[in-house]
C-alpha positions as CSV (number, residue, x, y, z in Angstrom):
1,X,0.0,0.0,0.0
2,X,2.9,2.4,0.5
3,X,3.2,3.2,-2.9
4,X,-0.2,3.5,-3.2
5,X,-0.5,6.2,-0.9
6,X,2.2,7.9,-1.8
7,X,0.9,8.3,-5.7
8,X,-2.4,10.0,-3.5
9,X,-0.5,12.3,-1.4
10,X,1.9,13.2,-4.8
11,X,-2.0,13.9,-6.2
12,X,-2.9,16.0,-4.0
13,X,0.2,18.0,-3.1
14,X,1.9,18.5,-6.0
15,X,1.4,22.5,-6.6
16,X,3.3,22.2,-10.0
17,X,2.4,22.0,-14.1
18,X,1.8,18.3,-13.3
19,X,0.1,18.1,-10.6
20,X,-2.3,21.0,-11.7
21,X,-3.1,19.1,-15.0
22,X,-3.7,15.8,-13.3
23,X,-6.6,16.7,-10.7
24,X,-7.9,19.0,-13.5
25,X,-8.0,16.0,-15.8
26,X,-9.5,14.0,-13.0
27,X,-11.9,16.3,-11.8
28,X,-13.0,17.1,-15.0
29,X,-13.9,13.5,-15.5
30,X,-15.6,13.2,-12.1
31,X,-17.7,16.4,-13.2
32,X,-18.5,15.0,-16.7
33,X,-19.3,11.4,-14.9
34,X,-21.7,13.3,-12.6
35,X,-23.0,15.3,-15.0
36,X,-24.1,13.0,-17.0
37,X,-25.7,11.0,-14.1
38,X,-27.2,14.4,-13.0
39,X,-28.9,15.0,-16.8
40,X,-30.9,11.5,-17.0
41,X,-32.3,11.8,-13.1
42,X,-33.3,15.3,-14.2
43,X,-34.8,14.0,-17.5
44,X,-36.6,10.9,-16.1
45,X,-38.1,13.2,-13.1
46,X,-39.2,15.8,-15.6
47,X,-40.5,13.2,-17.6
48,X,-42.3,11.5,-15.0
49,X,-43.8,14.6,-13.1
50,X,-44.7,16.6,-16.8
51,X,-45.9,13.3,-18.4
52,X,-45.4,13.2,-22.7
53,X,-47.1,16.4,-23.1
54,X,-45.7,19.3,-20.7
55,X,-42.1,17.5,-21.1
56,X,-42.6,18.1,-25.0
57,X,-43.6,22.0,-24.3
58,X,-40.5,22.1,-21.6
59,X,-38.1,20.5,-24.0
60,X,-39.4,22.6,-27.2
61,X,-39.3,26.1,-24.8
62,X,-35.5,25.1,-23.4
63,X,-34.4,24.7,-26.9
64,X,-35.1,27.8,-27.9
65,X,-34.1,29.6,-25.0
66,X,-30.4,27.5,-25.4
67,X,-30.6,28.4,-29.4
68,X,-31.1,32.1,-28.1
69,X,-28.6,32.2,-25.7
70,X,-25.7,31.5,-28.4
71,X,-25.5,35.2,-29.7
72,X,-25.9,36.1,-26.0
73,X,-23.0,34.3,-25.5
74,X,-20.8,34.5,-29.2
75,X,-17.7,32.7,-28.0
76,X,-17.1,35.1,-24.8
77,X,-16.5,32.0,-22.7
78,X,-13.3,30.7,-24.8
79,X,-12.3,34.5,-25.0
80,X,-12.7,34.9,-21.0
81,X,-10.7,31.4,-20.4
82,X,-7.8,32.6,-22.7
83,X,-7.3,36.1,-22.2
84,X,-7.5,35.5,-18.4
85,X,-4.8,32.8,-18.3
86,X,-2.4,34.8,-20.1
87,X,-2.9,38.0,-18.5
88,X,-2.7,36.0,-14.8
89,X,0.9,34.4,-16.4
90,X,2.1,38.5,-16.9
91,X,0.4,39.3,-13.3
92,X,-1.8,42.2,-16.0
93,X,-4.6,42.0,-13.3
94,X,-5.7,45.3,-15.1
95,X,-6.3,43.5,-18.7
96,X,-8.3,40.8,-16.2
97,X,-10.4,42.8,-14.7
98,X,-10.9,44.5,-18.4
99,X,-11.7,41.7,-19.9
100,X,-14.2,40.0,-17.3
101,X,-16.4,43.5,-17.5
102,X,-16.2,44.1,-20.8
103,X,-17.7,40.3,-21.2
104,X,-19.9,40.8,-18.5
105,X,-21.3,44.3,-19.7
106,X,-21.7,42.8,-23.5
107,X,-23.2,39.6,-22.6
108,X,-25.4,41.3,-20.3
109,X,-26.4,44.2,-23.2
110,X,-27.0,41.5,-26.1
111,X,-28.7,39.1,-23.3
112,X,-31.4,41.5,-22.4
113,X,-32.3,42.6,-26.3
114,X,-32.7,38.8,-27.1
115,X,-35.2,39.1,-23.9
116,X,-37.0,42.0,-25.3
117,X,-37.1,40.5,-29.1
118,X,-38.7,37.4,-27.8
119,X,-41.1,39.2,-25.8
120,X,-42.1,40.9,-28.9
121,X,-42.2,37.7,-30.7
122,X,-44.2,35.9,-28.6
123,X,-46.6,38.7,-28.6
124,X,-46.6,39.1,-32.4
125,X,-46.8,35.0,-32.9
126,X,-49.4,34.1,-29.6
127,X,-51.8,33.0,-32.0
128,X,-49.7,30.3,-33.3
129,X,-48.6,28.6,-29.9
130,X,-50.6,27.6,-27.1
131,X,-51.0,29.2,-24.4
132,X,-49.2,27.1,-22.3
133,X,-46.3,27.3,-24.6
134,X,-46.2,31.1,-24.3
135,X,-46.2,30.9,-20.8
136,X,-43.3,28.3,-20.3
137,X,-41.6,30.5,-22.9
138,X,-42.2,34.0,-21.1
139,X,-40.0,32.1,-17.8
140,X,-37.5,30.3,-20.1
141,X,-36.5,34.4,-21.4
142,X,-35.1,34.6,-18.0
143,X,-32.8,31.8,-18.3
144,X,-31.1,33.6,-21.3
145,X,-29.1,36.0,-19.1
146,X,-28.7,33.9,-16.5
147,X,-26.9,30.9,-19.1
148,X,-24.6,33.7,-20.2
149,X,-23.3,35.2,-16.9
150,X,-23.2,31.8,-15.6
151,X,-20.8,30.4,-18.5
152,X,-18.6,33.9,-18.3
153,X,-17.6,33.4,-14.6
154,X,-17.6,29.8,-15.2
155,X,-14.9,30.7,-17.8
156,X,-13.4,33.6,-15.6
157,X,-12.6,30.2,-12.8
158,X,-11.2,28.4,-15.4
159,X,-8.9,30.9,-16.5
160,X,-7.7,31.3,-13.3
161,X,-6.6,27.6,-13.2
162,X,-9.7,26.3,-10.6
163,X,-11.2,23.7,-13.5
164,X,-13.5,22.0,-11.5
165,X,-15.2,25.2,-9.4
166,X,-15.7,26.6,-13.0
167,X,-17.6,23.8,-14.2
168,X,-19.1,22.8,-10.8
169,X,-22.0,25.6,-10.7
170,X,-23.8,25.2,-14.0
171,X,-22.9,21.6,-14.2
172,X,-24.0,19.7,-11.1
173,X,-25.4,22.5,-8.8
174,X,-27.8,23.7,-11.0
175,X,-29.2,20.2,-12.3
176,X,-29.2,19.2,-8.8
177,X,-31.0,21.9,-7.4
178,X,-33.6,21.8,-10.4
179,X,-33.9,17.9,-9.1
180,X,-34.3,18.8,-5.9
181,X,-37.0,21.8,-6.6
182,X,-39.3,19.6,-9.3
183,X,-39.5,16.7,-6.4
184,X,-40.4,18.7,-4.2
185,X,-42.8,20.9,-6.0
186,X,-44.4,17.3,-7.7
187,X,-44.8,16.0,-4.1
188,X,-46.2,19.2,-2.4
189,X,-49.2,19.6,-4.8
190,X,-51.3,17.1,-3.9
191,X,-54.6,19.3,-5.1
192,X,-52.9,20.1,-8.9
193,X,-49.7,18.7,-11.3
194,X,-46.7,20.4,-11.4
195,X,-47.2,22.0,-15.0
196,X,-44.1,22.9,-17.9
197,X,-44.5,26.5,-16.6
198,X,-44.0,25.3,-12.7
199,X,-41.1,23.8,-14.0
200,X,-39.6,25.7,-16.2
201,X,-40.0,28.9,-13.6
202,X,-37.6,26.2,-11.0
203,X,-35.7,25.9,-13.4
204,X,-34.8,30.0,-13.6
205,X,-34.4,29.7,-9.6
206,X,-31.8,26.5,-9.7
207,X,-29.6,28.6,-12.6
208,X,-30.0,32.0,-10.1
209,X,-28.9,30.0,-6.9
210,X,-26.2,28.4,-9.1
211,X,-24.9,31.7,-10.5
212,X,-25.0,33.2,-6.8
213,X,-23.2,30.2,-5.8
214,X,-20.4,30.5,-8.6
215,X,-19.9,34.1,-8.4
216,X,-19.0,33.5,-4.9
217,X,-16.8,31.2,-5.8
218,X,-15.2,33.4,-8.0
219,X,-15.1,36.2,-5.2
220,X,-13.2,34.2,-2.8
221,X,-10.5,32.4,-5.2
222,X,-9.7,36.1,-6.8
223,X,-5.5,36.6,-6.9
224,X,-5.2,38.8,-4.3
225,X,-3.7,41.2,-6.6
226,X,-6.6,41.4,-8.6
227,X,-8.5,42.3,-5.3
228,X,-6.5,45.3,-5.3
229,X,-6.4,46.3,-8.7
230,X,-8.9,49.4,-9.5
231,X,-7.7,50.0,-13.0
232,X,-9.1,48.2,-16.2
233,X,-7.3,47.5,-19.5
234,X,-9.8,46.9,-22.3
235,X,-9.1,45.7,-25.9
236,X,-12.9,45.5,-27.3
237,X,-12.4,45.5,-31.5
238,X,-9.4,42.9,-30.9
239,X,-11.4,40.6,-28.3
240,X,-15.0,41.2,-30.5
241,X,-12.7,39.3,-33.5
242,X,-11.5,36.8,-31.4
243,X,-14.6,36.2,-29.5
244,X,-16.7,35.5,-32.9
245,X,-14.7,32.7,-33.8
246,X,-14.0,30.8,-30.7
247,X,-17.7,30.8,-30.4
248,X,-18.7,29.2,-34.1
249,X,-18.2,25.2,-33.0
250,X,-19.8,25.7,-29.7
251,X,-23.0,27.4,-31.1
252,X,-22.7,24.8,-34.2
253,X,-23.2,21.7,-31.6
254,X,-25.7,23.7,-30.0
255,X,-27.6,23.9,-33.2
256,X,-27.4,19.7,-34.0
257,X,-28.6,19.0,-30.8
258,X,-31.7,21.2,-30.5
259,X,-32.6,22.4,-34.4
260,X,-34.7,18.8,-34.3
261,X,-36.6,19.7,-31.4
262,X,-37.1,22.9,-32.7
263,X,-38.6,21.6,-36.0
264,X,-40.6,18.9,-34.2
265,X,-42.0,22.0,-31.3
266,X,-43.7,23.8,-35.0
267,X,-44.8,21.5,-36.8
268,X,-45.7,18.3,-34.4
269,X,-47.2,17.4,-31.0
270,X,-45.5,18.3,-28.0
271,X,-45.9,14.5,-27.1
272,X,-43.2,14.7,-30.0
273,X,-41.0,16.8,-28.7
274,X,-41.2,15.0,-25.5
275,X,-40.6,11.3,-27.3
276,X,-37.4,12.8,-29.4
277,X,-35.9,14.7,-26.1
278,X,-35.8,11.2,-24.3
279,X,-34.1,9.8,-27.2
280,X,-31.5,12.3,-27.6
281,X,-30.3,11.4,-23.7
282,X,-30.8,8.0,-24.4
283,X,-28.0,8.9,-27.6
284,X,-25.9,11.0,-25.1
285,X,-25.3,7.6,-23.1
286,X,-23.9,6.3,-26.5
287,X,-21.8,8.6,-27.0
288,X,-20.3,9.1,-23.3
289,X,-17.4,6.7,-23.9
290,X,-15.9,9.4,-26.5
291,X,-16.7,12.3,-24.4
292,X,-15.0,10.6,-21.4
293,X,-12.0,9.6,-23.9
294,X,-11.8,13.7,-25.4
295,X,-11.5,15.2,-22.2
296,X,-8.5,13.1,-21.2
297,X,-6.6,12.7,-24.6
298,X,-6.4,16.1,-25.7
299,X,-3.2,17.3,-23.7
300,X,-1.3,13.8,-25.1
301,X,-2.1,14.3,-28.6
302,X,-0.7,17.8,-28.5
303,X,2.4,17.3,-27.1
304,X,3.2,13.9,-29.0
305,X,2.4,16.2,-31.8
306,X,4.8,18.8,-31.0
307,X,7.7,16.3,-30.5
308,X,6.5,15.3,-33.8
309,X,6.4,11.4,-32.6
310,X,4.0,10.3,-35.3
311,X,3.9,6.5,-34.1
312,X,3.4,6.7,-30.6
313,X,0.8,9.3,-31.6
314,X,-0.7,6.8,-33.9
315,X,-0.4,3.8,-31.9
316,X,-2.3,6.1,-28.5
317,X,-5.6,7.8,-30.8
318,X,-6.1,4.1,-32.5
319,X,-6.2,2.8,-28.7
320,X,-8.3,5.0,-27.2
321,X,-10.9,5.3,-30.4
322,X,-11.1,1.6,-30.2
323,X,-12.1,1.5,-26.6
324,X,-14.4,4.5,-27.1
325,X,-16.0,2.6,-29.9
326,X,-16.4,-0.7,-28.1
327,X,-18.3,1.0,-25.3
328,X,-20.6,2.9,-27.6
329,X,-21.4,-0.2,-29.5
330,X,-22.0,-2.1,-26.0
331,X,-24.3,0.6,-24.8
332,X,-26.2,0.7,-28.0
333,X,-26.1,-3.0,-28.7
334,X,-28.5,-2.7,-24.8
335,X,-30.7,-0.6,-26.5
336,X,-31.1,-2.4,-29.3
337,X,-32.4,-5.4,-27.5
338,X,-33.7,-3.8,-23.9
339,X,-34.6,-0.5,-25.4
340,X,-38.0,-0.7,-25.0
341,X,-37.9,-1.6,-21.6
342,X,-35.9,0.3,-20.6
343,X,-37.4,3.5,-21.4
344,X,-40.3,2.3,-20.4
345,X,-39.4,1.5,-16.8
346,X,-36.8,4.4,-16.7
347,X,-39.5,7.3,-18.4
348,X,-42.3,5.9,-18.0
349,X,-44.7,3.7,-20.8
350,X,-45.0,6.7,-22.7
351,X,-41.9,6.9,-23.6
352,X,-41.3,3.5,-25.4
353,X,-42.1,4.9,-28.3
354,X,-38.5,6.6,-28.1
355,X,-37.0,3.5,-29.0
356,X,-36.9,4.1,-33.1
357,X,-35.2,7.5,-33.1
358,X,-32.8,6.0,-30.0
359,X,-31.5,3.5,-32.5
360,X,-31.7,5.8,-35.4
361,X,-29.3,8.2,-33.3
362,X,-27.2,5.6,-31.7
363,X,-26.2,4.5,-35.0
364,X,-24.9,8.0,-35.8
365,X,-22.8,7.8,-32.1
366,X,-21.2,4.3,-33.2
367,X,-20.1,6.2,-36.3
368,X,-18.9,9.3,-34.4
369,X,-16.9,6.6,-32.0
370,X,-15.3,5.3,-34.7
371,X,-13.7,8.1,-36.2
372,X,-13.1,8.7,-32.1
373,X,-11.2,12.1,-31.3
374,X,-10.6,13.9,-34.5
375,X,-11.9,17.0,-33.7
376,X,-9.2,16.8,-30.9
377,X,-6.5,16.2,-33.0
378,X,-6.8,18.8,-35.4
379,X,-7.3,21.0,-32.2
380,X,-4.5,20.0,-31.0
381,X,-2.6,20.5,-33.9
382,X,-3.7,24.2,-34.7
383,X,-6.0,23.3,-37.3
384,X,-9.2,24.1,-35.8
385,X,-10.4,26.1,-38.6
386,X,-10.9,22.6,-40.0
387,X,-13.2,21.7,-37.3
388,X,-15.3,25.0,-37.7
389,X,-16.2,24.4,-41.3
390,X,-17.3,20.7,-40.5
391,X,-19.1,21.3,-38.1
392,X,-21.5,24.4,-39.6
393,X,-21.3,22.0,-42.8
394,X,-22.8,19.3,-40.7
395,X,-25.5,22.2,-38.8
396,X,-25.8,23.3,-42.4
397,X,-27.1,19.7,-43.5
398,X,-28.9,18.8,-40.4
399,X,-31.2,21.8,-40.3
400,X,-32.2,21.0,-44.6
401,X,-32.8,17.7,-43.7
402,X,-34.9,18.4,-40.9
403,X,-36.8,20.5,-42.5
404,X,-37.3,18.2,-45.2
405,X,-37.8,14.8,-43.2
406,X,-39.7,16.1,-39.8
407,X,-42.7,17.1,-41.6
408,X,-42.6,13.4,-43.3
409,X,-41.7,11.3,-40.4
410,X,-41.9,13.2,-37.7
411,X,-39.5,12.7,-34.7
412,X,-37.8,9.6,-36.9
413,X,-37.5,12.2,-39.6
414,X,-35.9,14.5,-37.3
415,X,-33.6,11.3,-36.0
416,X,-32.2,10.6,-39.4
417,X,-31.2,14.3,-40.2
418,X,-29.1,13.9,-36.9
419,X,-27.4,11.0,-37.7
420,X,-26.7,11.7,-41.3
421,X,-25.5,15.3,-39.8
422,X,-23.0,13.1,-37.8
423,X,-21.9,11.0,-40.4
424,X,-20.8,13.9,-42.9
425,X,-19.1,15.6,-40.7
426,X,-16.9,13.1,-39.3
427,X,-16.2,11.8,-42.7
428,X,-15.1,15.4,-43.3
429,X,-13.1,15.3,-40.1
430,X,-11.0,11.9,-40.5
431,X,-10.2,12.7,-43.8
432,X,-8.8,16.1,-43.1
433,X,-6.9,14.5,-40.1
434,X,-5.5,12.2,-42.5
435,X,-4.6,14.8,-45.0
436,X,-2.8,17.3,-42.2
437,X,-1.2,14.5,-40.0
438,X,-1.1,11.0,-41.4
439,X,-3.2,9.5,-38.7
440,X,-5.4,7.3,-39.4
441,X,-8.4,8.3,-36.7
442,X,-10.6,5.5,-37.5
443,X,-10.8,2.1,-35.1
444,X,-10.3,-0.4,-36.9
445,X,-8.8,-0.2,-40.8
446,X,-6.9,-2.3,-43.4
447,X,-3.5,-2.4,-44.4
């Protein structure tokens, strides 16, 4: 056991570069782990206590209110994280405090005219939604603000080298809390259901106690130099350019993963919206292998990169995309023949008629695991552009096919834009991997 215990003490006292890295990697993981955990308790209690229909209209609302919350946001996150590490490595507390108002103040401005515009919208459109709808909708507008300050000082922690407060808030807190709020809301109306609106309005309350939360955070971890600066360095046109950029792959993602329940919220039943929602976290289980596998890889492939050692480099992204693939193809081969069941039992009987557009979707994940972490490599290797014109190429499909298969097939229609969304742009991916670093980012291949 002694050298056992001495690897945990070395864990959790070394203060250096490789220390830092390691319980940053590992608490990372531990967040993701719990996050995900965290996301299907939250989705089977919301499905349970809204039944089909008031999860669809929850689902459609929160989709909107994330799709809106991407100019709110336009990449200030990434800028925050980067321009607050290097100013902390020149001790420019200034620049810092510059940069974290000047995110604050524009995320805030943009954040509240998305709030006004979809006020007006929804008074302009009422006659097109019900009114339920427009009333889940009128508390989801406060969640737009509230996402965006919550990712900046999310970001702002994470600059300053404290990984796992940054993503603890928004992450686990504010899940939990919702958890904890729906339960007891459910259980305390005996007389009337907890309705979409109920929830949707605890759901504004979890993300203000988790932004409270994280700004104290943030408060008490502050450099105490920074406590004592008073002056602010601001670079707003340079930052604006950066910020635009950074932000294109996030808001991308965003797009694939709600522009279906979007579609679906227009044109089909909430009962839908509900059905597809369960099967997109259904896919998200699919898919946590790679996740788990991206978030620990990344530092590896860059610096094998750097030393240019092209074999080991080879030899570690075929291993890892092989055991990401296996355990997307075990958790999908259990939906495949306990699906059914299982949503039924974990949802609620509903919900079994998730099952088609799980397995549609899970074979898009199996793909995705196969071509395993290309998005990091190229990342890693400086050619992100390369994943930001995939990515909207993929959006860019997904959203024409949705719009041309939803009205056909409904939530299956919606299900087979997805996964032919995923399938063009990691074919895009692997190739351009191939073509910029000779790895082969596949599992298994010939030859």
């Amino acid at each position: 056991m002694n050298p056992l215990i001495a690897a945990v003490v070395a864990f959790r006292s070394d203060e250096g570069l490789k220390g830092q890295l390691l319980r940053g990697g590992v608490g990372s993981l531990a967040i993701k782990v719990a996050a995900t955990l965290l996301s299907i308790v939250l989705s089977v209690v919301l499905a349970r206590t809204l039944e089909a229909k008031g999860f669809g209209v929850y689902s459609f609302v929160f989709a909107l209110v994330t799709m809106m919350a991407i100019p709110a946001q336009m990449g200030l996150p990434n800028l925050v994280v980067r321009e607050t590490a290097k100013a902390q490595a020149r001790g420019d507390w200034a620049l810092i405090r510059g940069i974290w108002r000047w995110a604050t103040a524009t995320a805030l401005v943009i954040s509240l005219g998305l709030m006004a515009l979809g006020a007006a919208a929804g008074w302009i459109f009422a006659g097109h939604f019900a009114e339920d709808q427009l009333v889940v909708f009128r508390w989801g507008l406060a969640l737009v603000p509230l996402v965006a300050l919550g990712n900046l000082r999310g970001a702002a922690l994470r600059g300053l080298r404290h990984v796992v407060q940054g993503q603890l808030p928004e992450f686990i807190l504010r899940p939990a809390f919702l958890i904890v709020f729906v339960l007891g809301a459910h259980l305390g109306l005996s007389a009337r259901a907890l309705t979409a609106s109920g929830a949707m309005m605890l759901n504004a309350v979890a993300s203000l106690f988790a932004f409270i939360i994280g700004a104290y955070l943030l408060l008490r971890v502050r450099p105490d130099p920074l406590r004592r600066e008073r002056n602010s360095k601001t670079h707003p046109r340079r930052w604006l350019a950066s910020a635009l950029p950074l932000g294109m792959v996030d808001g991308m993602q965003l797009i694939n993963q709600n522009v279906g329940i979007i579609a679906l919220g227009v044109i089909a039943r909430p009962e839908d919206v509900g059905i597809y929602r369960v099967a997109l976290q259904g896919c998200a289980l699919v898919s946590f292998g790679l996740t788990a596998v991206n978030m620990v890889v990344g530092p590896y492939i860059s610096r094998l990169y750097e030393q240019e050692r092209m074999d080991l480099l080879q030899r570690l992204v075929t291993s890892v995309t092989r055991l990401a693939f296996l355990m997307s193809l075990a958790i999908a081969l259990f939906f495949v023949v306990a699906g059914p069941s299982f949503l039924a039992f974990l949802f609620g009987a509903q919900f079994s008629a998730s099952y088609a557009p799980l397995i549609i979707m899970s074979v898009g994940q199996i793909v995705n695991a196969f071509t395993g972490c290309v998005g990091q490599i190229l990342y890693m290797s400086e050619y992100e552009g390369d994943v930001a014109r995939a990515v909207a190429t993929g959006a860019l499909c997904n959203i024409v096919l949705t719009a041309a298969l939803t009205p056909l097939w409904g939530y299956n229609g919606a299900a087979v834009a997805m996964t032919a969304s995923v399938f063009i742009w990691n074919a895009i991916l692997a190739f351009r991997v191939w073509q910029r670093t000779r790895i082969r980012a596949v599992a298994f291949w010939k030859g």
